[in-house]
C-alpha positions, 0 to 999 in steps of 0.5 A: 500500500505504502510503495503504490501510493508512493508510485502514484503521487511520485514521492519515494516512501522512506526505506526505514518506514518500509521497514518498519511496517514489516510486522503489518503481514498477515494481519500482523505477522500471521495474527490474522488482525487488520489487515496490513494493507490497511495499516500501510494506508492509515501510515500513508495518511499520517505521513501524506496529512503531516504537512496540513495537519502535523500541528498538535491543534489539527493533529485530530483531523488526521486521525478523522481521515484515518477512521474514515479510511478505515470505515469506509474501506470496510464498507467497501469489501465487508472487513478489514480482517485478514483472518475473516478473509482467510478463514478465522482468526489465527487460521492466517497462519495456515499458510499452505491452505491459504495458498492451495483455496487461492484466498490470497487473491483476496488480498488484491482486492483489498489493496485495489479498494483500499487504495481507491478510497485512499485516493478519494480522500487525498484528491478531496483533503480541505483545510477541514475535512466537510464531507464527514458526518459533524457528529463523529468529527465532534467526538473525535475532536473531544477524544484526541483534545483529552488524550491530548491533555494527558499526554499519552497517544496509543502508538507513538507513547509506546514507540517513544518509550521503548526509543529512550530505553533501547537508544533506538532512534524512532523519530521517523515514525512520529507522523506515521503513528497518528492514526493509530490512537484508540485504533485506528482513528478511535475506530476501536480496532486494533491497539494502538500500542500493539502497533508501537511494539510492531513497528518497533520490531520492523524498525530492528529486524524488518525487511526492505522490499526494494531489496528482495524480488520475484526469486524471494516470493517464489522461495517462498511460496514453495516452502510454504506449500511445505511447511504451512505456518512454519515458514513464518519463523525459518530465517534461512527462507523468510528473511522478516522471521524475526519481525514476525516473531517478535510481532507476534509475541506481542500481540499473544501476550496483549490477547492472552493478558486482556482476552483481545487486541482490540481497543474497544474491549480494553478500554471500554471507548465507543466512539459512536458512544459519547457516554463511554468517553465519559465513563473512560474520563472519570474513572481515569482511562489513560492509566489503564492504556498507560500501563498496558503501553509500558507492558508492550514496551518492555515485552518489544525490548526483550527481543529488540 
């Protein structure tokens, strides 16, 4: 997603960023989450939108056009789940029967859609976005304004926290990460500290894929017919095996710990629900996430 939207607007994507978004495979490294393409969209969006929105007073419509972007590409194709397309949660890591039942075709469909409704947005960005719903605009306003207010943002707290501890620069993540706040754009998907913690994994082990080509993709197809999900961790084939592993540790560590990886069930927030923003004020919410980041950070340094 990165490098088409890079193609089509003449802007070369920054390797770093490249490899940094390795982790977003397969639903997050064979998770079976959002997809990765997805991800890559709502990274192009934080970058594309830095220019007109990077202000901390503006910085919300960017995560406006972020859970847009992902509402309206879910509209689009009927999910935004790798795991749905592929069968199941988890089942993303059968690799073999994703490829014999020629369900990863699927996943053109869903980088030709989600880079149409990407194109749509960016053809029509204003100084203020118009076209979306008042209401929802409002909320979330009011739920970056109070995350603001507490200094915490999901993604970009999580990556700042494990760059001051490991010395790993991760500066040029920091327009990248907006739209991972409360989810996607408080969409309530996936965590946005989880995403810190991937990021963090792609930006030491990932993989950059002007460096591989068609010989590494066919490799790769071959031994996953063999090994199914094994291919996953075998270095020797799968040159992002230790993004994915470290990705995915995360990620079981966060669902084992809080039965999902999803924002919503963690933190309660329904954006479409001004009553839990309330509810996730008074009872002091941001302590909660605060705590959970800080868990990722330390799980992310372990294997960084």
């Amino acid at each position: 997603m990165l490098m088409v939207a890079g193609d089509q607007r003449q802007r070369p994507v920054d390797v770093n960023i490249l490899k940094a978004v390795t982790g977003f495979g397969a639903g997050i490294a064979t998770m079976g989450d959002v997809c990765g393409m997805v991800n890559g969209g709502v990274v192009t969006l934080g970058e594309l939108l830095a220019p007109l929105y990077g202000s901390p007073d503006n910085e919300w419509k960017t995560v406006l056009f972020c859970h847009e972007f992902y509402r309206q590409t879910k509209a689009a194709i009927g999910t935004c789940s790798c795991g749905e397309i592929h069968g199941g949660k988890h089942l993303a890591r059968n690799f073999r029967k994703a490829l014999l039942t020629g369900k990863t075709l699927r996943c053109f469909e869903m980088l030709y859609k989600g880079s149409g409704v990407l194109d749509d947005f960016l053809v029509r960005v204003p100084s203020t976005p118009p076209f979306f719903e008042t209401e929802k605009a409002v909320r979330i306003r009011s739920a970056c304004e109070h995350f603001q207010e507490n200094r915490f943002h999901c993604c970009r707290t999580t990556l700042q926290t494990i760059a001051e501890r490991t010395g790993q620069d991760l500066s040029f993540l920091y327009h990248a990460a907006t739209g991972f706040i409360g989810g996607i754009g408080f969409s309530g998907t996936l965590c946005g500290a989880v995403i810190g913690g991937v990021l963090a994994a792609g930006a030491r082990h990932g993989v950059n894929p002007h460096g591989s080509d068609y010989r590494d993709t066919a490799k790769i197809i071959f031994h996953g017919l063999i090994k199914s999900d094994k291919i996953w961790s075998d270095a020797s084939v799968f040159k992002a095996a230790q993004a994915f592993e470290t990705s995915r540790r995360i990620y079981e560590m966060v669902e084992s710990a809080y039965a999902s990886c999803d924002c919503q069930v963690i933190s309660g927030l329904d954006i479409e629900l001004p009553e839990t923003l309330q509810s996730y004020a008074a009872k002091n919410g941001i302590q909660h996430c605060r705590d959970l980041s800080e868990r990722i950070s330390r799980e992310a340094i372990l294997h960084l």
